[in-house]
FIMAR-806353 format. One record per residue: x, y, z of N, C-alpha, C, O in turn. Coordinates in steps of 0.2 Angstrom, whole numbers, plus 5000, padded with zeros to 4 digits. Example, Ala and Ser with C-alpha at 12.3 -4.5 7.8 and 13.67 -1.06 7.14 Angstrom:
REM FIMAR-806353
506649725039506249785039506649845039507149835042506449895035506849955036506450005039506750065040
***
This chain:
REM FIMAR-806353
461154554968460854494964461054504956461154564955461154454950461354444945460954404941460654364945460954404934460454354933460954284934461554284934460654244935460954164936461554164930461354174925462154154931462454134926462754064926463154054931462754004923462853924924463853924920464053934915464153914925464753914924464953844927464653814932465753794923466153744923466653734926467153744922466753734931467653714932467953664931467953624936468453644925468853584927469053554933469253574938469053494931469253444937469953464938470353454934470153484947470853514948471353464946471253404947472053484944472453424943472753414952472553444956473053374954473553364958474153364957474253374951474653354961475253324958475753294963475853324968476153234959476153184962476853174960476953224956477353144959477953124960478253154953477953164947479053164954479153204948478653284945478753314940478353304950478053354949477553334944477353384942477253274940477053254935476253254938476253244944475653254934475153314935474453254932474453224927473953254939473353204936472753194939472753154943472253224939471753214942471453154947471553174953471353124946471453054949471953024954472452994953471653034961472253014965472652964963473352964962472252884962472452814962472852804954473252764953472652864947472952884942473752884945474252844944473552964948474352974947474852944952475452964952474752904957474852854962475152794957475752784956474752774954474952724950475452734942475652684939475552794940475952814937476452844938476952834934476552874942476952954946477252914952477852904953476952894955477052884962477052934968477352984965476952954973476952994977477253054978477853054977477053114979477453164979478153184982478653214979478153154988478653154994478853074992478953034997478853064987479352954985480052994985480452964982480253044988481253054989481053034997481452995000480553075000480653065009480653015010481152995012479752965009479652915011479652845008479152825006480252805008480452765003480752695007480952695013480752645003481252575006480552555013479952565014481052505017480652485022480252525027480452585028479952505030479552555035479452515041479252455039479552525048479352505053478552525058478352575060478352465057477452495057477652445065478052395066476952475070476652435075476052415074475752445070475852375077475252355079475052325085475352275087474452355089474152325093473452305094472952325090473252255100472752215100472652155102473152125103472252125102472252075103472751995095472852005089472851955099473151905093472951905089473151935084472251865088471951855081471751905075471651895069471751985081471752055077472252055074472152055068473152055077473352085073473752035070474252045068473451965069473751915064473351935059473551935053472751945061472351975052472552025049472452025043472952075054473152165052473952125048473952155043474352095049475052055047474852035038475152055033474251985041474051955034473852025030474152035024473352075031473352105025473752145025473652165019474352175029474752205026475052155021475252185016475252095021475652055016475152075010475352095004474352065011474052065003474152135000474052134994474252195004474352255002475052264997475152304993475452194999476152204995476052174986476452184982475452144986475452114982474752134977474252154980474752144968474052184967473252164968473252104967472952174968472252164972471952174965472352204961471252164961471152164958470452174957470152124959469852234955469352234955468852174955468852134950468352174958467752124956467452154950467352114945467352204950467052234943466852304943466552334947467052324936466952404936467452414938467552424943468052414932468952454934468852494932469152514937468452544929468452604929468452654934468852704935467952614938467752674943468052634951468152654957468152574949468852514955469552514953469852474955469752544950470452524946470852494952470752484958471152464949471552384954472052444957472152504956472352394962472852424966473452374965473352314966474152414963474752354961474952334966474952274966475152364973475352334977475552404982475352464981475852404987475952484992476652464989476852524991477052444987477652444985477752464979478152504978477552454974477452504967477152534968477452584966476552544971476252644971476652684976476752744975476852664983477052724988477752704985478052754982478152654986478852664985479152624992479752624994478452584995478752595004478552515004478152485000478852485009478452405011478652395019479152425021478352365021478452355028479152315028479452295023479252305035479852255038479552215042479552235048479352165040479052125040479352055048479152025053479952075046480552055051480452075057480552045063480152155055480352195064479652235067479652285071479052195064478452245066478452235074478652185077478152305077478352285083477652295086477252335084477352255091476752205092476652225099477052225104475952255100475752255109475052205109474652215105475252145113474652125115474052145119474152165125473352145115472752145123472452095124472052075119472352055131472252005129471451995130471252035135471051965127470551955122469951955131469351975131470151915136469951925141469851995148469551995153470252025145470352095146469552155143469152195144470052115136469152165133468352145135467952185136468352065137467752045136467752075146467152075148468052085149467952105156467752165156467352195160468152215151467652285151467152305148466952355150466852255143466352245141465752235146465252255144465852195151465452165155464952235159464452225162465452315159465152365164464452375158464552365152463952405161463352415158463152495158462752525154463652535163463652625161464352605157464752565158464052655151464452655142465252705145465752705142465152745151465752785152466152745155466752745153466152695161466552665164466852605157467452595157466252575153466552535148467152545145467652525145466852605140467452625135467952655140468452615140467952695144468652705148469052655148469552655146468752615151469252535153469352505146469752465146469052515141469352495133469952535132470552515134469852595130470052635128470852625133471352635130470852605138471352615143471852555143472352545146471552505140471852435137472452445130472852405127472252515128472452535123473152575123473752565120472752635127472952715127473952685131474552705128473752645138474352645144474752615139475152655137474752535137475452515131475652555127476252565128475252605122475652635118476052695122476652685120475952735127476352785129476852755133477352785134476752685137477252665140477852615134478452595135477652605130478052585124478652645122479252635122478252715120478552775118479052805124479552835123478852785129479352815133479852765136480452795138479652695135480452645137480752605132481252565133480252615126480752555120481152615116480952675114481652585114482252625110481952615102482052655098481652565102481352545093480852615093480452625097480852655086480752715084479952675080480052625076479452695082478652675078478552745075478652795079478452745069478152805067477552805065477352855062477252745067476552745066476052675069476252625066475652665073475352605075474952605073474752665071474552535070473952525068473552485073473652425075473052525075472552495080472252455079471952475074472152415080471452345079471152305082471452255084470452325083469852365086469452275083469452255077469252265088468552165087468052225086468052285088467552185083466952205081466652235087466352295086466552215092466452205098466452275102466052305105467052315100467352385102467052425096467052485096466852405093466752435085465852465090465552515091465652405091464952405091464952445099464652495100465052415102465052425109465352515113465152535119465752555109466152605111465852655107466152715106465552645105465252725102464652755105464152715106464452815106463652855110463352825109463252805103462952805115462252775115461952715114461352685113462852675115462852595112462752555119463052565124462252515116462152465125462252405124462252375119462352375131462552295129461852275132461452305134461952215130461452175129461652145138462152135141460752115141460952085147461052035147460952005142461252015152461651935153461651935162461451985166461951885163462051855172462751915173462651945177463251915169463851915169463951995170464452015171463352035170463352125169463752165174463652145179464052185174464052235180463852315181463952355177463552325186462952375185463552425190463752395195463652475190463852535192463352575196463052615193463352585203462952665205463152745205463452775210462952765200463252825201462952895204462452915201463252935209462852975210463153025210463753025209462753115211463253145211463853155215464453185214463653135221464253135224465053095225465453115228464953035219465353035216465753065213466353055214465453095208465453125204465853185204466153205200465753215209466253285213466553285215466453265221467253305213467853305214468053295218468453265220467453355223467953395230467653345238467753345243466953285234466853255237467253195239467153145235467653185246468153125247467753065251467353085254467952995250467552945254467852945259468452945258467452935267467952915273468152845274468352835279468052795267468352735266468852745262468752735256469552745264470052755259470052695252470152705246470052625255469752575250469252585245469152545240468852655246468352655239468652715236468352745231469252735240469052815233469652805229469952855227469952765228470252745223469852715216469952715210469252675219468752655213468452735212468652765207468152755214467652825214468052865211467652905208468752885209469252925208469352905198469552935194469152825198469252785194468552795187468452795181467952805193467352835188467252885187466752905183467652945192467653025190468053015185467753035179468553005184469153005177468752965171468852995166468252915171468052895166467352945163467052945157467252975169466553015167466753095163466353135161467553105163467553155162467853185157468053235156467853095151467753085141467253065141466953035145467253095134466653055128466453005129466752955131465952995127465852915127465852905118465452905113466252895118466552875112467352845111467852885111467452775109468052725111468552785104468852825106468452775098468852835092469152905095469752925094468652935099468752995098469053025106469153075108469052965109469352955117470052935117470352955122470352885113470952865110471352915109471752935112471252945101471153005099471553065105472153085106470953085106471153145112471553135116472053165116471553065121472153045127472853035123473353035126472953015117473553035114473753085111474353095110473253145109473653185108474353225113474253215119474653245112475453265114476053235115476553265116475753145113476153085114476653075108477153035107476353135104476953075097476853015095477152975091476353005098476152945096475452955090474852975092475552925082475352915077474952855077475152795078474052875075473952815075473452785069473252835066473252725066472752705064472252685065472452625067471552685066471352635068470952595066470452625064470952515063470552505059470352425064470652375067469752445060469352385064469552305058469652305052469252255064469552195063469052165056469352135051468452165057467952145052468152175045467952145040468652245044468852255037469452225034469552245028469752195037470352165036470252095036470752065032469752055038469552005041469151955038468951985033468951905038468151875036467951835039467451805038468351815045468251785049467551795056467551835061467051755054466651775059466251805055465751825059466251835048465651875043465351825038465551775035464551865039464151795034464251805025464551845021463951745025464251775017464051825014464351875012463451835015463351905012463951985015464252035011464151985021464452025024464952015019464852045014465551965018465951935014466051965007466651985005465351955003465451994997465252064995465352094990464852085001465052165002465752205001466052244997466052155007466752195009467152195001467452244998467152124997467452084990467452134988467952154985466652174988466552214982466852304981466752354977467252304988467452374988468352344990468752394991468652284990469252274992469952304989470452304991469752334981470252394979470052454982470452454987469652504982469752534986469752544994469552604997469852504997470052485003470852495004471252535007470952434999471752454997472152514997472652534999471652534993471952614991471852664997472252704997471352655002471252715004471752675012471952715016471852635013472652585018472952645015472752705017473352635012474152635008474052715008474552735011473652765006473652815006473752835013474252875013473552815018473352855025474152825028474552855031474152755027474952735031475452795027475752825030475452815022475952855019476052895023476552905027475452935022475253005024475353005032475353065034475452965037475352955044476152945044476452955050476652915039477152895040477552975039478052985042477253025037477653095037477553115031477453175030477553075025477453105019476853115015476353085017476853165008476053175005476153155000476653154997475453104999475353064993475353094988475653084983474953144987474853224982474953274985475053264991475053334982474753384984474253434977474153414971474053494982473753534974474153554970474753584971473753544964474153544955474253634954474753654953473653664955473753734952473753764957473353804958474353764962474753794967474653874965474653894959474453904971474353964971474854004978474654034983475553994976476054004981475954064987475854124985475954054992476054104998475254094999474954155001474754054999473954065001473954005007474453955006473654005012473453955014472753975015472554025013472453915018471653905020471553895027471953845029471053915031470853905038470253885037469853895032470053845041469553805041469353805050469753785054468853845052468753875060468253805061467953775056468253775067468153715072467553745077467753785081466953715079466753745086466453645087466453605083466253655092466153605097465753605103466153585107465253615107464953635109465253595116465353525116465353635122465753575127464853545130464753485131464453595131463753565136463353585132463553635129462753545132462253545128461853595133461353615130461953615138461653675142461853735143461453785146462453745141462653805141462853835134462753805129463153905134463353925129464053915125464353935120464353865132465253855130465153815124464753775122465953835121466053795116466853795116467053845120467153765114468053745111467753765104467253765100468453795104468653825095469253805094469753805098469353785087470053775083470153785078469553795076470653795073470553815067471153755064471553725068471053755058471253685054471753735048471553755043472353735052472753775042472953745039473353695041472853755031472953695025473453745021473153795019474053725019474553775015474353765009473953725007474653815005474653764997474853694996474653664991475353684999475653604999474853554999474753534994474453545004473853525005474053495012473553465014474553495015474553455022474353535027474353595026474053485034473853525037474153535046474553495048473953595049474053595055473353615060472953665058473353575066472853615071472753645075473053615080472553695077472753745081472153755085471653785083472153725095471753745097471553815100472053845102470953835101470853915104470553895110470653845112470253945113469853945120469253905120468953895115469053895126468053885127467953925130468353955134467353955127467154015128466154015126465853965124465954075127464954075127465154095119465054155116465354045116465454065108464754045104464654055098464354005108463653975104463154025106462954045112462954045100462054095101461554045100461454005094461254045107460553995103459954015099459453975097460054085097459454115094459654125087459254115083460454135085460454125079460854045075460954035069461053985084461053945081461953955076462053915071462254005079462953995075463554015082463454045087463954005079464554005083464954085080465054105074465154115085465754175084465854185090465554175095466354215089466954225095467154285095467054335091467654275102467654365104468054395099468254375094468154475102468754485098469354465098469654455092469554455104470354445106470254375106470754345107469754335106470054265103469954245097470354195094469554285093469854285083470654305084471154265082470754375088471354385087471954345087472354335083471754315094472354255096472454195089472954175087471654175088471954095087472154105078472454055075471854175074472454195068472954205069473254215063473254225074473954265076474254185077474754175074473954125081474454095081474654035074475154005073473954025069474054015062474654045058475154015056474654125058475054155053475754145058476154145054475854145064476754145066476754075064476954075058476454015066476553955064476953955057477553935056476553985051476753995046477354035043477654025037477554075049478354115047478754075049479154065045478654035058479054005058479353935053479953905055478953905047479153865042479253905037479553875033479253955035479253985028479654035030480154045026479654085035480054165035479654225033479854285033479254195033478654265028478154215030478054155032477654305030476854285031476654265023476854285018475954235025475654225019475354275014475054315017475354265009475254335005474454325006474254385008474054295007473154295006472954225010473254175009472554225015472254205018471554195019471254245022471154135017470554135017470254065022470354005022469854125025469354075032468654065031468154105031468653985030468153965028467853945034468253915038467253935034466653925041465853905039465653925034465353885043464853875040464753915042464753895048464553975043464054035047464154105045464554095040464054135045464454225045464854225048465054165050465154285050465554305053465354365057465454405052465154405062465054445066465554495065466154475063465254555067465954635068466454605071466954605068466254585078466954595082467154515081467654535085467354465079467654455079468154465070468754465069467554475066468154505061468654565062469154565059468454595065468854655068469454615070470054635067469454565075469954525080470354505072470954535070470054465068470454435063470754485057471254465054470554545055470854605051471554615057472154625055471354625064471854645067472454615067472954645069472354545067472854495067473354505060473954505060473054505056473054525047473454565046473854565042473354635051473654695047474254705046474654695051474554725040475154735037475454665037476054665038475054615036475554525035475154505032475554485027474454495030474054455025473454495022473154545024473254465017472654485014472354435016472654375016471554465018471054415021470454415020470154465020469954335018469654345015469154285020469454235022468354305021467754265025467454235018467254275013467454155019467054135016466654075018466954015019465954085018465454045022465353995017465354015011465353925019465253865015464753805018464953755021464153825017463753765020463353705013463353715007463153645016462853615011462253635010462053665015461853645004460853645002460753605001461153574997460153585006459853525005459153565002458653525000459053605001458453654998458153674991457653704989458753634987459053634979459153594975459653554976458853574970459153544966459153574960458853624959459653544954459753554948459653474943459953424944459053494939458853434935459153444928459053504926459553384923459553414916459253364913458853334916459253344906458753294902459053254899458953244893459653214905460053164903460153114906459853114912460553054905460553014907461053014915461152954917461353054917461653054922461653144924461553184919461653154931461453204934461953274932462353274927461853344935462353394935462953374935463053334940463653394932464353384933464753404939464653454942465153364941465553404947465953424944466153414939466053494948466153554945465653614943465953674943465053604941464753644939464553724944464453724950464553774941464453824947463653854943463453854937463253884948462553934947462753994951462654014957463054014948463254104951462654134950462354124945462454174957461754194956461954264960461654264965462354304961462754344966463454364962463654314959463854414963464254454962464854384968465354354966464454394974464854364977464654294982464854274987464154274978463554214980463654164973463854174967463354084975463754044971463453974975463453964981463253924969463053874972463553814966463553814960464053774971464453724969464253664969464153644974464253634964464153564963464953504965465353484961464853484971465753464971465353384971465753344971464853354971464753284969464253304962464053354961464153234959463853234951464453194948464953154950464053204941464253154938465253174936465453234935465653104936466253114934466553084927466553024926466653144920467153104914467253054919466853014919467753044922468353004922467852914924468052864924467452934925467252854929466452854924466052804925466352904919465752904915465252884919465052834916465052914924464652914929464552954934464953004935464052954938464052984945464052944951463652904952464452964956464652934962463752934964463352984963463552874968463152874972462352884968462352914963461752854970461252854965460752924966460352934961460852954970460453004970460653064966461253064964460253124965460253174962460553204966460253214971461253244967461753274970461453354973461153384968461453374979461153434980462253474980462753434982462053554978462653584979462753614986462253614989463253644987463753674993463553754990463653784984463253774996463053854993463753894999463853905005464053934991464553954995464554034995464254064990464854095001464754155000465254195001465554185007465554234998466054275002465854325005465754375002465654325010465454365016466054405019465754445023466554425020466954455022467654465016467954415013467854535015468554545012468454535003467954555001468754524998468754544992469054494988469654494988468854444984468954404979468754374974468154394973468854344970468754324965468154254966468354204969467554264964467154194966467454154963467654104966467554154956467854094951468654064956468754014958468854094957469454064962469354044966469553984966468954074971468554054976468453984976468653934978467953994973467853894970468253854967468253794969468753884961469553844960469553804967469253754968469953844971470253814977469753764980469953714981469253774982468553754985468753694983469053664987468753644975468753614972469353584973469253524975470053614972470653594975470653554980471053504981470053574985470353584994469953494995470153444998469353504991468953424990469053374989468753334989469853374986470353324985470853294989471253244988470753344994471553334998471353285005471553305010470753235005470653215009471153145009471053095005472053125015472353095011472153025018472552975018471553035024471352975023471052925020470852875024470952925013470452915008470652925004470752985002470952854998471052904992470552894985470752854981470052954984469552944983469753014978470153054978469153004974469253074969469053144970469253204969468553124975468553214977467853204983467453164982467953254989467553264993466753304994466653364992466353284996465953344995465953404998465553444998466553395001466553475007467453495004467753445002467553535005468253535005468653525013468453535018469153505012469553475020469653525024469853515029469353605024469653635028468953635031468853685036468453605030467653585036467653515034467453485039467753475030467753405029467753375037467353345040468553385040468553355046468253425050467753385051468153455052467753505058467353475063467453485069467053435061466553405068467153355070467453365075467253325067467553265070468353295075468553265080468553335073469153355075468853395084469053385090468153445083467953475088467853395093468253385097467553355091467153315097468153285099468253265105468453285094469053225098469553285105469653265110469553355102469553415107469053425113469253465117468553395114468053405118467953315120467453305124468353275119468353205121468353205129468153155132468653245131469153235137469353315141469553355136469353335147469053405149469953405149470353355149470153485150470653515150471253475144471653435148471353475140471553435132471753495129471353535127472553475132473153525131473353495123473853465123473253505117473553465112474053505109474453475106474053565110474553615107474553615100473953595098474953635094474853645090475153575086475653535087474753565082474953475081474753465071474353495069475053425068474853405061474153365063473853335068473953385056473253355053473253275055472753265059473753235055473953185055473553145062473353085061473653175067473553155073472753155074472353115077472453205071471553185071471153135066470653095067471553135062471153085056471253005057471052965053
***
């Protein structure tokens, strides 16, 4: 321990086209233009699918995205949006969108099952079959679909969502014999249906993160964006002047994510720190009864693009300490396949290596991760959880700065990444902001760097383009990426971009 010392980090720059340098995404987007504006440039061929009315509404706001959108109030902290063609440098082709129908009585028939696993499968499955059977027989190249999702899928397709009764329900018996593979009916007429609710019982009950998973290894890129935000059709007026009052940054965070999904980076980090990457470890728990878990790890280069790399299921959950660690030889493996990844784009390993996690790190598997390490990286554990158990008050009219640090430890440190922002002379959000208490528990570095990068990393969120996150992107997406892994049993994704989970 130390005595507290109160230390400032400047807000990290980015940078963005022409190499030219800005904190502010939607700044240096609107001045600079994109980083990758030589890759990703001229027209773009988008799909969409869904039902008609969905993706007539998705047509129309791509048109309004061509054109500038303009704050209701507070440009400061809304700055308008010129249009996706002066900021990315890209416009659709408007000529050649290529289009799958669902038709609207298809939905409202899966809707009608009253178990949520049979539901969403048959959603999900109105979706999933057009897209791979498109990729495999049309010659037209999609390099990215935007999904568009009725309210209805919105509402109805997520855990724990129930429909409401009516005449029209369909009620499902399930039992376990069903339910068991090795159990056959001596009706061959029913075990094609029974074949059909083992398949559906063995995803998530979640329509996002079941899509998601049955696509990965498709090549198939997707968006998914529901119809009510594109829309107003069918929203009260109050609904109406909600959505009015965020419709720049809606804009901005579209035009970001189509970029970034089209292959190229809106930004990357400004004070590049060449030859480092960042790992970001994933767990997922497969049963709430056992000790299995799926593990993956999230590598983010200095560029800020990433890749995901899954590991095994294994008794990686301790319920007495309530954290996840892995063996030896699966630390070993799933860093050994981060750092070849990394030789095979670069040629070289990376000069330092920092694995960031909410938890400690146990002996044996940092043992596995040094051993992975040796003679190719310097390697570096650091634990990064939110406090809800902290606050910092000062005697002003707007709360602590993002950025601020309370180093209370040689190698201990509590980060303020929300608070108030120069740039918007305010603070995001009304409450008094609690910080990110960060630790280097494993290996030897600099805390002030430590948190540099940290700060960097709270930036790089490019489905959003927003000024900075509370977490940084290598735990930002963590849960979400575990559950889309754990969607659906035996989910081969191999090694895949960022791109494919967000």
């Amino acid at each position: 321990m130390i005595e507290p010392i109160i230390k400032y980090i400047a807000e990290p720059n980015l940078t963005f086209g022409n190499n030219q340098k800005a904190t502010d995404p939607r700044d240096g987007l609107m001045l600079f233009g994109p980083f990758d504006n030589k890759k990703i440039k001229g027209g773009i061929t988008l799909g969409i699918i869904g039902p008609f009315a969905a993706r007539e509404a998705m047509i129309a706001y791509l048109k309004k995205l061509h054109s500038p959108i303009l704050p209701i109030k507070d440009p400061q902290k809304h700055p308008m949006f010129p249009g996706i063609e002066s900021v990315m440098g890209i416009s659709v082709n408007f000529e050649n969108v290529q289009q799958i129908n669902i038709e609207d009585k298809d939905i409202e028939e899966a809707l009608k099952y009253s178990d949520s696993h049979i539901r969403i499968n048959k959603l999900v499955n109105l979706y999933v079959g057009p897209l791979v059977l498109f990729g495999k027989e049309e010659e037209m190249p999609v390099n990215l679909w935007m999904v568009v999702i009725p309210e209805a899928i919105f509402t109805y397709g997520r855990p724990k969502s129930k429909i409401k009764n009516a005449d029209d329900i369909i009620k499902t018996k399930i039992s376990k014999e069903i339910l068991n593979p090795l159990q056959q009916n001596l009706f061959p007429e029913y075990q094609e249906e029974e074949n059909k609710i083992r398949e559906a019982y063995s995803f998530e009950v979640n329509f996002h993160n079941q899509l998601k998973a049955r696509l990965l290894g498709t090549n198939v890129v997707t968006q998914i964006v529901r119809e009510s935000k594109i829309s107003s059709e069918g929203l009260s007026d109050k609904q109406i002047e909600k959505e009015e009052q965020v419709r720049t940054a809606k804009a901005w965070n579209i035009a970001s994510a189509i970029y970034y999904k089209l292959g190229g980076l809106p930004w990357k980090m400004g004070e590049v720190r060449e030859g480092v990457c960042y790992l970001g470890l994933v767990y997922k728990r497969t049963d709430e009864k056992t000790k299995n878990a799926c593990c993956a790890a999230q590598m983010f280069l200095d560029s800020g693009d990433g890749m995901v790399f899954k590991g095994n299921v294994g008794p990686w959950w301790n319920p007495k300490t309530k954290e996840f660690h892995l063996s030896k030889e699966d630390a070993y493996n799933i860093i050994s396949q981060s750092l070849e990844s990394y030789y095979f784009k670069f040629g070289s390993y990376p000069l330092e290596v920092f694995i960031h996690a909410k938890t400690y790190f146990d002996d044996a598997e940092w043992d596995g991760f040094e051993e992975a390490t040796y003679n190719k990286s310097k390697i570096v554990g650091v634990r990064i959880r939110n406090n809800n158990t902290f606050k910092l008050y000062r005697q002003f009219s707007y709360c602590a700065p993002r950025g601020l640090m309370l180093q209370y430890d040689e190698n201990k440190t509590f980060l303020w990444t929300k608070g108030y922002i120069p740039r918007f002379k305010t603070q995001i959000g009304l409450e008094t902001p609690n910080p990110i208490d960060i630790q280097i528990t494993r290996g030897v570095a600099d805390i002030d760097v430590v948190c540099k990068d940290i700060m960097s990393l709270t930036k790089l969120n490019y489905n959003a383009c927003i000024y900075g996150d509370g977490l940084p992107v290598t735990l930002k997406f963590a849960d979400s990426i575990g559950e889309i892994l754990t969607a659906g049993k035996d989910i081969d994704a191999g090694i895949l971009p960022f791109k494919f989970y967000i």
